[in-house]
KELUMVO-589303 format. One record per residue (C-alpha): x, y, z; residue in three letters; chain. Coordinates in pm, 1 decimal, decimal comma. Layout:
BEGIN
+----------+----------+----------+------+-------+
:       c1 :       c2 :       c3 : rest : kette :
+----------+----------+----------+------+-------+
:        X :        Y :        Z :  ALA :     A :
...
+----------+----------+----------+------+-------+
END
This chain:
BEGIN
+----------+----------+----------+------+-------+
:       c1 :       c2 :       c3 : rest : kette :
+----------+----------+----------+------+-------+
:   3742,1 :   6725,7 :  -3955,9 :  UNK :     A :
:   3714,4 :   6756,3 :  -4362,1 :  UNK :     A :
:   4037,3 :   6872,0 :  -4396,8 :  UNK :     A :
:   4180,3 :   6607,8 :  -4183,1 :  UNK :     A :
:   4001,3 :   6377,1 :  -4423,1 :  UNK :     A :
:   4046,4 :   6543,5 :  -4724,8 :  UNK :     A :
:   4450,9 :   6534,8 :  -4652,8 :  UNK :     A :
:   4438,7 :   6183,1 :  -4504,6 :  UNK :     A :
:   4269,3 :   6067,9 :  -4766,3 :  UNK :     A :
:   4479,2 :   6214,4 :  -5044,0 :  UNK :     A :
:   4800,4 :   6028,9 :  -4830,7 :  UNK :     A :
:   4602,0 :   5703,1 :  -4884,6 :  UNK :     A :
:   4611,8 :   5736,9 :  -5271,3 :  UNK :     A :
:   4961,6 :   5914,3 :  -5282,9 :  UNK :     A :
:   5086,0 :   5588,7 :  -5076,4 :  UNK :     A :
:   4876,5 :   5312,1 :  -5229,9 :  UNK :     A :
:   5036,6 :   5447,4 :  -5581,9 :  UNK :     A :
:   5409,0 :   5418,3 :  -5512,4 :  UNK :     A :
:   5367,7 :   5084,0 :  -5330,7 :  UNK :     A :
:   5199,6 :   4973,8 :  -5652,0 :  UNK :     A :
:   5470,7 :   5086,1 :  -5853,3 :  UNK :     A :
:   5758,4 :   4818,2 :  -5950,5 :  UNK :     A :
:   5951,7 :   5072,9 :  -6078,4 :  UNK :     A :
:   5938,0 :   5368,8 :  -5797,4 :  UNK :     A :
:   5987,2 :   5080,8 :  -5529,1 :  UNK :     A :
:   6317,4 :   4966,6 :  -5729,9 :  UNK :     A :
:   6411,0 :   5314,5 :  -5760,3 :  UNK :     A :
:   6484,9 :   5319,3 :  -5322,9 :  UNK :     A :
:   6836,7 :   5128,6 :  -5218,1 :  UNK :     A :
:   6792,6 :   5018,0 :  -4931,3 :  UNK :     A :
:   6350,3 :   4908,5 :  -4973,6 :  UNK :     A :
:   6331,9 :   5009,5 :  -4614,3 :  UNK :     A :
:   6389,3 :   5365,8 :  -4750,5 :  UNK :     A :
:   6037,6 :   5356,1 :  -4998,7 :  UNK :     A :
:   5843,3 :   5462,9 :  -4673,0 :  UNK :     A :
:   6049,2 :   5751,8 :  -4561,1 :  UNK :     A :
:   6083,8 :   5833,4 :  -4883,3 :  UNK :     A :
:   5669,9 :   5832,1 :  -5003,4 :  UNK :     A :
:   5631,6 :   6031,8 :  -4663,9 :  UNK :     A :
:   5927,5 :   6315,5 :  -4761,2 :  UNK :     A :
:   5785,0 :   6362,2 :  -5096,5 :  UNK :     A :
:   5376,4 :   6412,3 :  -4968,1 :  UNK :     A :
:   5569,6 :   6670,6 :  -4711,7 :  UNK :     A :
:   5730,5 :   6852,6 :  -5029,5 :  UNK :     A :
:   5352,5 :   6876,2 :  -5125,3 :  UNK :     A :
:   5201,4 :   6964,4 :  -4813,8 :  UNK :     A :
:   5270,0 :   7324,9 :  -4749,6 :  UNK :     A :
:   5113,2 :   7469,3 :  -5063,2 :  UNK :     A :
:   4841,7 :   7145,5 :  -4994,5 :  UNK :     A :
:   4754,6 :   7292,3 :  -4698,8 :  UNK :     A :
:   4709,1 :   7661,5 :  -4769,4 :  UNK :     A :
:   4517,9 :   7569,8 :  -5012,4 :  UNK :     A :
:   4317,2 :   7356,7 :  -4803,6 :  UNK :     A :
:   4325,6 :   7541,5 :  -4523,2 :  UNK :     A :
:   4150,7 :   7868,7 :  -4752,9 :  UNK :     A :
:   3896,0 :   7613,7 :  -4896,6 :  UNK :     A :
:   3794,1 :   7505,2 :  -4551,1 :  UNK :     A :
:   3794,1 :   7853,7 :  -4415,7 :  UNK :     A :
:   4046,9 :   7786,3 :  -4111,3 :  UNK :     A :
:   4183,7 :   8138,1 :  -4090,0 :  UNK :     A :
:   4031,0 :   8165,1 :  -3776,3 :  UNK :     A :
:   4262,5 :   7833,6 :  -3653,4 :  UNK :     A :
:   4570,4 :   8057,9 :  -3802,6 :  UNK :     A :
:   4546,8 :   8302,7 :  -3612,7 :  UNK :     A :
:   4546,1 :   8103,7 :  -3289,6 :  UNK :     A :
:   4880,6 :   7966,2 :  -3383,3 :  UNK :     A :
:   5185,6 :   8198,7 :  -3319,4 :  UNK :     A :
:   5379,4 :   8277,4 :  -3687,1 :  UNK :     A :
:   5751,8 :   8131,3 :  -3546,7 :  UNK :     A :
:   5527,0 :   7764,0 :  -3479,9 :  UNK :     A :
:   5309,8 :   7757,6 :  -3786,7 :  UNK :     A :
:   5511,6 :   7534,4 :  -4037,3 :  UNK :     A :
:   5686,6 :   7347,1 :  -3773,8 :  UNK :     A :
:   5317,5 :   7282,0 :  -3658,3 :  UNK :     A :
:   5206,5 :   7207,0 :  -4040,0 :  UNK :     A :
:   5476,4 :   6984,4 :  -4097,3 :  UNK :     A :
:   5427,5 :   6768,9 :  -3728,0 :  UNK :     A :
:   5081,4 :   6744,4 :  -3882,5 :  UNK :     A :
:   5177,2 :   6632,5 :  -4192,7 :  UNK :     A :
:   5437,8 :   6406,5 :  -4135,5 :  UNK :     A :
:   5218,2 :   6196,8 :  -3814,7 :  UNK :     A :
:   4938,4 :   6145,9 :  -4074,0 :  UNK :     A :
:   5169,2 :   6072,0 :  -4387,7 :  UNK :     A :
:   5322,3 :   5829,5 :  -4193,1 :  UNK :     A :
:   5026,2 :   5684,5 :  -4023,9 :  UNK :     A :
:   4833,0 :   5625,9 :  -4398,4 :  UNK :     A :
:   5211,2 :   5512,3 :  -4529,0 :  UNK :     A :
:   5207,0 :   5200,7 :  -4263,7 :  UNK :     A :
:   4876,3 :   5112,7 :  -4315,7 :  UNK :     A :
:   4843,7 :   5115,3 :  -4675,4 :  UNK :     A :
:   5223,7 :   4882,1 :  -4655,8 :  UNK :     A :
:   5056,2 :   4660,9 :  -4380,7 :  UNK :     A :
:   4731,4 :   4591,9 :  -4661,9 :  UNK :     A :
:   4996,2 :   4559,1 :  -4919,8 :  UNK :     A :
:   5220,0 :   4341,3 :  -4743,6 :  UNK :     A :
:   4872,6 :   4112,2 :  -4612,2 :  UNK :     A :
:   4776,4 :   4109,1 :  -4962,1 :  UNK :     A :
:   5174,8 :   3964,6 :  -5082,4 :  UNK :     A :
:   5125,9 :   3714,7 :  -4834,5 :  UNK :     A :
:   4792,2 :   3543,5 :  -4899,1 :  UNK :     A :
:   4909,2 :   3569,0 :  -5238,3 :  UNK :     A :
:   5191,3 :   3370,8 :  -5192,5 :  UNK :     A :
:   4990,2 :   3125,1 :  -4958,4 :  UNK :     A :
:   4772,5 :   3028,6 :  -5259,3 :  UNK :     A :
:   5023,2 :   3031,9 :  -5498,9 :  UNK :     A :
:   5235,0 :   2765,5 :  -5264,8 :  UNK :     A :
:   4904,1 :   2557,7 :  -5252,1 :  UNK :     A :
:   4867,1 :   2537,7 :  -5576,3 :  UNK :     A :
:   5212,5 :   2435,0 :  -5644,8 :  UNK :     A :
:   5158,7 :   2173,0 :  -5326,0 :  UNK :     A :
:   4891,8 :   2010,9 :  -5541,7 :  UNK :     A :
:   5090,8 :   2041,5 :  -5865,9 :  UNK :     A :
:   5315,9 :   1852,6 :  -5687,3 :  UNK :     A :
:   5127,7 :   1635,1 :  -5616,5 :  UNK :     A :
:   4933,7 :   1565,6 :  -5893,0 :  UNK :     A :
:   5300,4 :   1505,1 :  -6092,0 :  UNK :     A :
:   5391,2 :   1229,9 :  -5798,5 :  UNK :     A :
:   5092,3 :   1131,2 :  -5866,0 :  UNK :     A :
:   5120,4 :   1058,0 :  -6268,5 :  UNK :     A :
:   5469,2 :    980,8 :  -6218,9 :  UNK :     A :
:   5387,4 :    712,1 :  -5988,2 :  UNK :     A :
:   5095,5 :    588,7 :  -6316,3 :  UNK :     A :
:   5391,6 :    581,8 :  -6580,4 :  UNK :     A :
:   5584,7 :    385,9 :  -6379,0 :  UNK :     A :
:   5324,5 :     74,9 :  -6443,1 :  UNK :     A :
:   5344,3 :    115,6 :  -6859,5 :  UNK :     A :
:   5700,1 :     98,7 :  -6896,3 :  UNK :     A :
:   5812,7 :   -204,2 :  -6744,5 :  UNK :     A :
:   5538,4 :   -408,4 :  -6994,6 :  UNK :     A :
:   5669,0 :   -184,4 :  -7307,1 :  UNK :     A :
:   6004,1 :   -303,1 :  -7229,5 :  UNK :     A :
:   5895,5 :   -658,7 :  -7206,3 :  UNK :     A :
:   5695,8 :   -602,5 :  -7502,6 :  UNK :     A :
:   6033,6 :   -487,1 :  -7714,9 :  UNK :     A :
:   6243,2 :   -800,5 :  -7579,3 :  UNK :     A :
:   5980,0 :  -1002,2 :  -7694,1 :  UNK :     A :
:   5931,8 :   -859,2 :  -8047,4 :  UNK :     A :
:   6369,3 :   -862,9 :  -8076,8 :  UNK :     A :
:   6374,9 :  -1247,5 :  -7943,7 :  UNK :     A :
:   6113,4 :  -1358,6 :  -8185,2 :  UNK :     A :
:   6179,9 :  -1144,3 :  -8504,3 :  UNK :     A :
:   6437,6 :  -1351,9 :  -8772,8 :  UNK :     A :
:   6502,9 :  -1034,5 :  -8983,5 :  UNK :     A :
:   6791,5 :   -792,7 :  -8863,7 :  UNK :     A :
:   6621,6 :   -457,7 :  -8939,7 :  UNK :     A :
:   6366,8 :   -532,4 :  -8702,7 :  UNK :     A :
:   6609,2 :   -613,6 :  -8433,4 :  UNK :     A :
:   6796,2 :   -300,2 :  -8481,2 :  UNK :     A :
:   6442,4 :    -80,5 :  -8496,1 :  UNK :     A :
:   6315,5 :   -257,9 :  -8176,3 :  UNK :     A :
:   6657,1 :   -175,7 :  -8003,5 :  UNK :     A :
:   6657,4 :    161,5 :  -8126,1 :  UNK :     A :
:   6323,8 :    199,0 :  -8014,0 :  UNK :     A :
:   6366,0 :     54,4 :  -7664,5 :  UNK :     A :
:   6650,8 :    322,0 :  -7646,8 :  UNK :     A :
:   6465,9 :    626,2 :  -7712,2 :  UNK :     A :
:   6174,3 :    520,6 :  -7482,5 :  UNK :     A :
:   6436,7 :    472,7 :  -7213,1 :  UNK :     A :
:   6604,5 :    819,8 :  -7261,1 :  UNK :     A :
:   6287,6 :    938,0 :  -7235,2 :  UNK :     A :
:   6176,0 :    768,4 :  -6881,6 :  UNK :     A :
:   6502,1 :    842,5 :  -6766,8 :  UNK :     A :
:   6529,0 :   1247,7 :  -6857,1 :  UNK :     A :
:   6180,5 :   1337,3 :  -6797,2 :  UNK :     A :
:   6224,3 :   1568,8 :  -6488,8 :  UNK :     A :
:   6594,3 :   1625,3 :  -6552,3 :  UNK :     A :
:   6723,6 :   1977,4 :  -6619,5 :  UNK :     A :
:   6970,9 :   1973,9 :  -6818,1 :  UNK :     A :
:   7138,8 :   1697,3 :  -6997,8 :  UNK :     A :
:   7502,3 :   1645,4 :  -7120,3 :  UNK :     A :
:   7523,9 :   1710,0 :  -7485,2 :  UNK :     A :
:   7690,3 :   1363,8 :  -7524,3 :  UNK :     A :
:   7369,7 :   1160,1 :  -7417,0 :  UNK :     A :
:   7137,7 :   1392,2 :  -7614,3 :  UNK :     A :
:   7321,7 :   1280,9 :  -7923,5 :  UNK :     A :
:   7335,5 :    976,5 :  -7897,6 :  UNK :     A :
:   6942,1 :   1016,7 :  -7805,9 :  UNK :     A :
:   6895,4 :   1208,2 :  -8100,8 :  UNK :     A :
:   7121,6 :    926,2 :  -8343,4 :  UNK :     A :
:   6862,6 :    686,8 :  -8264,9 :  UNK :     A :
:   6579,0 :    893,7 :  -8308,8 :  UNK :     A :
:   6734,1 :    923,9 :  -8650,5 :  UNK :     A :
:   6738,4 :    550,2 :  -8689,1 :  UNK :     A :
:   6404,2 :    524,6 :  -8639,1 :  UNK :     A :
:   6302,8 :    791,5 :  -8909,8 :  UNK :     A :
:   6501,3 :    659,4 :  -9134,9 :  UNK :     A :
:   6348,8 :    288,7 :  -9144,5 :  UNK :     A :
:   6036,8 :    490,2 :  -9248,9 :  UNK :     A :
:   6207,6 :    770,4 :  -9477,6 :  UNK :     A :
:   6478,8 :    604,9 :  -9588,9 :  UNK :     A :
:   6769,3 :    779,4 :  -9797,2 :  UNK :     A :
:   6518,7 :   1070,4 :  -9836,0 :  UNK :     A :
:   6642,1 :   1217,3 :  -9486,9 :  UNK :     A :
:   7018,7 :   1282,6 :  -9447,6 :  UNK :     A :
:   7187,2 :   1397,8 :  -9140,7 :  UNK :     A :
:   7545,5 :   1525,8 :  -9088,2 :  UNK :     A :
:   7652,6 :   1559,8 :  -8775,5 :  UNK :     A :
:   7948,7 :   1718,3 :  -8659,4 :  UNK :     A :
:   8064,0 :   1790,5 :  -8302,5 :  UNK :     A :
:   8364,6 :   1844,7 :  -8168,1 :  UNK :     A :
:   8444,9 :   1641,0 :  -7868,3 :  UNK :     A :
:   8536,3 :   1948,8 :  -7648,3 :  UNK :     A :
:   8182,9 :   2032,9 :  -7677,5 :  UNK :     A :
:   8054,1 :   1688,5 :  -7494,2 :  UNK :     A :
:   8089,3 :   1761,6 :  -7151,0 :  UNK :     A :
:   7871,4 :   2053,0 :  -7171,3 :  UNK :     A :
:   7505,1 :   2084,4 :  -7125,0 :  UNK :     A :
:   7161,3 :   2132,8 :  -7295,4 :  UNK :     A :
:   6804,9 :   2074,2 :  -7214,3 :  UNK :     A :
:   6693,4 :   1745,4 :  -7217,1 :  UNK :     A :
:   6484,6 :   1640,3 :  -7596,1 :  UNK :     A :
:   6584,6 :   2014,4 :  -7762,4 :  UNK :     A :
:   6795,9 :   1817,1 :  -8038,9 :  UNK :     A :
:   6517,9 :   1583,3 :  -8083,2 :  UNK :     A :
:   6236,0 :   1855,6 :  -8099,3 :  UNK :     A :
:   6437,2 :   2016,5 :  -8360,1 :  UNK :     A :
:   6483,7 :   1727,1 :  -8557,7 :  UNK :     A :
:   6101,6 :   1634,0 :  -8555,1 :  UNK :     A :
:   6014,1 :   2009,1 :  -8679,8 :  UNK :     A :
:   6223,9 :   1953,6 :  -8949,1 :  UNK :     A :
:   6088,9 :   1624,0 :  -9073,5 :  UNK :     A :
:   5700,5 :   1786,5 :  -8975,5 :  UNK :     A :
:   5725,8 :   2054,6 :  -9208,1 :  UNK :     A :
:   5969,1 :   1998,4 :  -9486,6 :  UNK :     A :
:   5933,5 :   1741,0 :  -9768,3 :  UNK :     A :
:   6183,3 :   1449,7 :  -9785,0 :  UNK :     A :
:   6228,7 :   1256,9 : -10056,6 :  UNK :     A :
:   6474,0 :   1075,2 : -10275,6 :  UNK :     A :
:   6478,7 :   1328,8 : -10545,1 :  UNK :     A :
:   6444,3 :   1573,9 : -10254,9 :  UNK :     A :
:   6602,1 :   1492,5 :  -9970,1 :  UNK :     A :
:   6559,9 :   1646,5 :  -9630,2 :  UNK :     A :
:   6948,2 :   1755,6 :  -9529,5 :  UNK :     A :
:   6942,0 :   1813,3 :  -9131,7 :  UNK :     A :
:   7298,0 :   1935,4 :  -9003,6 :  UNK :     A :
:   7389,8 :   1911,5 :  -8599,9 :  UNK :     A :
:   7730,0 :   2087,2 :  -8535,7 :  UNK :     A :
:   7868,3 :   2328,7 :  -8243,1 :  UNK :     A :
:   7984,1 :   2655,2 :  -8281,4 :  UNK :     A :
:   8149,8 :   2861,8 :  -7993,9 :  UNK :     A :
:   7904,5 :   2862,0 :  -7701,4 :  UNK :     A :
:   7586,0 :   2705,1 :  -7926,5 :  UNK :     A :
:   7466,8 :   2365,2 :  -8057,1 :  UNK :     A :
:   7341,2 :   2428,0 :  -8417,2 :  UNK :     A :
:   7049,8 :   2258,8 :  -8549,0 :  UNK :     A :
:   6981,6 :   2363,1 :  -8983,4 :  UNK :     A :
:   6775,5 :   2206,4 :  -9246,4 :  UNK :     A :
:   6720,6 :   2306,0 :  -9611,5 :  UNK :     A :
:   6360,6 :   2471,8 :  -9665,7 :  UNK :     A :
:   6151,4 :   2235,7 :  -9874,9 :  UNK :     A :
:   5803,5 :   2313,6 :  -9707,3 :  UNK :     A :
:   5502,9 :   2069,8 :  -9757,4 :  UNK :     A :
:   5251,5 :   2139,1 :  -9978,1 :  UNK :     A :
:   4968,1 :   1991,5 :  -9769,8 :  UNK :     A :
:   5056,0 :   2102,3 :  -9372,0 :  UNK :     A :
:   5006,6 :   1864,4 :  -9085,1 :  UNK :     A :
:   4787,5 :   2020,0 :  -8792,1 :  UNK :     A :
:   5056,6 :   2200,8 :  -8571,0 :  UNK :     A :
:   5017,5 :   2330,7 :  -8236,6 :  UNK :     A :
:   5378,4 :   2441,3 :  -8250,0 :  UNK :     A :
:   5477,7 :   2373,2 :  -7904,3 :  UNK :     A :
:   5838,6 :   2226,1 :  -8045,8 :  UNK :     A :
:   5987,4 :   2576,4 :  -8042,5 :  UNK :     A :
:   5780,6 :   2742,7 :  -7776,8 :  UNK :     A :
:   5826,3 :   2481,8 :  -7538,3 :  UNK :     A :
:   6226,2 :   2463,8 :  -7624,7 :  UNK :     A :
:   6193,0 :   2912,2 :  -7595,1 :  UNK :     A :
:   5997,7 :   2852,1 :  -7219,1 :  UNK :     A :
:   6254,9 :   2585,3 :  -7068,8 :  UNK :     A :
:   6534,4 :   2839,9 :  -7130,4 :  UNK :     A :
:   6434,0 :   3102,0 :  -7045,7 :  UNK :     A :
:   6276,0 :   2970,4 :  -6750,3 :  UNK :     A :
:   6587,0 :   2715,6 :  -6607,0 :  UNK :     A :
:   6892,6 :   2898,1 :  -6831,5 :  UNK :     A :
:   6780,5 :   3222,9 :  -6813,0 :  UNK :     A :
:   6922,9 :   3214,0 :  -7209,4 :  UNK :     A :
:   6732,6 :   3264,1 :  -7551,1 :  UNK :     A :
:   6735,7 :   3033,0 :  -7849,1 :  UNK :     A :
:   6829,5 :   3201,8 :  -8172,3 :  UNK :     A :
:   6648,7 :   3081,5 :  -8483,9 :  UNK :     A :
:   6756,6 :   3224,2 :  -8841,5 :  UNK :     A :
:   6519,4 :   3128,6 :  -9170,8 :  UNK :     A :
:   6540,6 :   3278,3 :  -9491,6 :  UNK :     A :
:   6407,7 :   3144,1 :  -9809,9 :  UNK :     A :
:   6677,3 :   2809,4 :  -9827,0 :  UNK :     A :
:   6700,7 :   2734,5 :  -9477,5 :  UNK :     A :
:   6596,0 :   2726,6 :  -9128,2 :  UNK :     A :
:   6838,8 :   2702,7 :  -8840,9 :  UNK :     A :
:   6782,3 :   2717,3 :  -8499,2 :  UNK :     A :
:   7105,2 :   2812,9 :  -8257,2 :  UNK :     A :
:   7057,9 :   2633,4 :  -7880,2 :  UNK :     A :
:   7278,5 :   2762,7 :  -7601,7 :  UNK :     A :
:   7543,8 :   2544,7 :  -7440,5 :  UNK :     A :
:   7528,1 :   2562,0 :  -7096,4 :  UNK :     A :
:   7833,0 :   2491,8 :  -6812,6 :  UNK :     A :
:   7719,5 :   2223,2 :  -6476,7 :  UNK :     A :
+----------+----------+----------+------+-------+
END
């Protein structure tokens, strides 16, 4: 009865290891082959296993009551029934565990869900009275900047509502969402941020994630001083398969809190969606970050 145990039991670990094992699971082609397989290779092990078991447990008197010409084919029946039998056990515990797994893990993306529907369904109150809001302020207002700021403003906001839970946006509307961000800086900077941007118009149609450009463009103006005598110079161009975002390095001498969730979040959505990296490139002049363009 030991033995038994002691053998069953070291089945139990052998089993428990390999299903446990990313990498020795990916190794089988077809997966249906992992159990066979775990059950071959604790056979390969048996036969010195169980001599050395069987002298341990003193069975020599069970040897001799089993004719030479049956002994391994008897050893190996053994082996292989209780192999097996631990091998669909431990893959029934494994394959319980996988599935209450993914029950709670579907839950809690059910009330995720939920709890965005919910917020979405919140925002949808605020925007309606900031749009009202901006009419008002352009109706009233006699001077033309303001005009122009309140419409730029009343764009971005919109681009914003209007993107939120898209994926990916085409490069086209980003600029133009990322021109009127610029507007807006520049009624507050001035001449002391200038922007070149050049893209050619092959490079439209195609894709990015939604706010990247505009991320980019408020790290730059975060961390850099602008100023007449210094000016911030932010260039947006295209090269091959990538949108280009650069700026000159002119860092601040007194740095704003920063959680830097600009790049990280930009690094997580494309990975996660694009299955694609970002590239960023800084030296001592400049800092230039290289966003995939993606095909819809």
């Amino acid at each position: 009865m030991s033995y038994t145990f002691a053998h069953g039991f070291s089945c139990w670990v052998f089993h428990q290891y390999v299903l446990n094992q990313p990498r020795i699971v990916s190794f089988f082609r077809p997966r249906w082959a992992v159990g066979p397989g775990s059950v071959l290779f604790t056979l390969a092990l048996y036969l010195p296993y169980d001599h050395l078991m069987a002298s341990v447990f003193n069975l020599s008197v069970l040897w001799k009551e089993i004719p030479a010409s049956r002994r391994l084919a008897w050893v190996l029946l053994r082996g292989s029934v209780l192999s097996s039998f631990m091998f669909f056990v431990a893959y029934y515990l494994k394959q319980n565990q996988e599935s209450q797994a993914a029950k709670l893990e579907n839950e809690r993306l059910k009330q995720e869900n939920l709890k965005a529907r919910l917020e979405v369904l919140k925002q949808q109150i605020s925007p309606h009275f900031l749009f009202n809001s901006l009419n008002t302020l352009k109706s009233i207002s006699q001077e033309e900047p303001v005009k122009v700021f309140t419409i730029q403003l009343a764009q971005v906001y919109r681009y914003l509502l209007r993107h939120t839970t898209a994926d990916v946006v085409m490069v086209q509307d980003e600029l133009a969402f990322a021109e009127a961000y610029l507007s807006i800086q520049k009624a507050r900077f001035g001449d002391s941020i200038r922007c070149d941007i050049a893209i050619a118009p092959s490079v439209y149609p195609r894709s990015v994630l939604p706010f990247v450009i505009q991320l980019l463009l408020e790290n730059a103006i975060k961390h850099n001083t602008a100023t007449l005598h210094k000016p911030l110079f932010i260039r947006i161009y295209s090269e091959k398969d990538s949108l280009i975002v650069s700026n000159n390095r002119q860092p601040k001498h007194t740095v704003e809190p920063s959680t830097g969730l600009g790049l990280k979040n930009i690094q997580m959505r494309y990975e996660t969606i694009a299955r694609q990296k970002i590239d960023i490139i800084a030296d001592e002049f400049t800092w230039t970050v290289k966003i995939p363009l993606l095909r819809v």
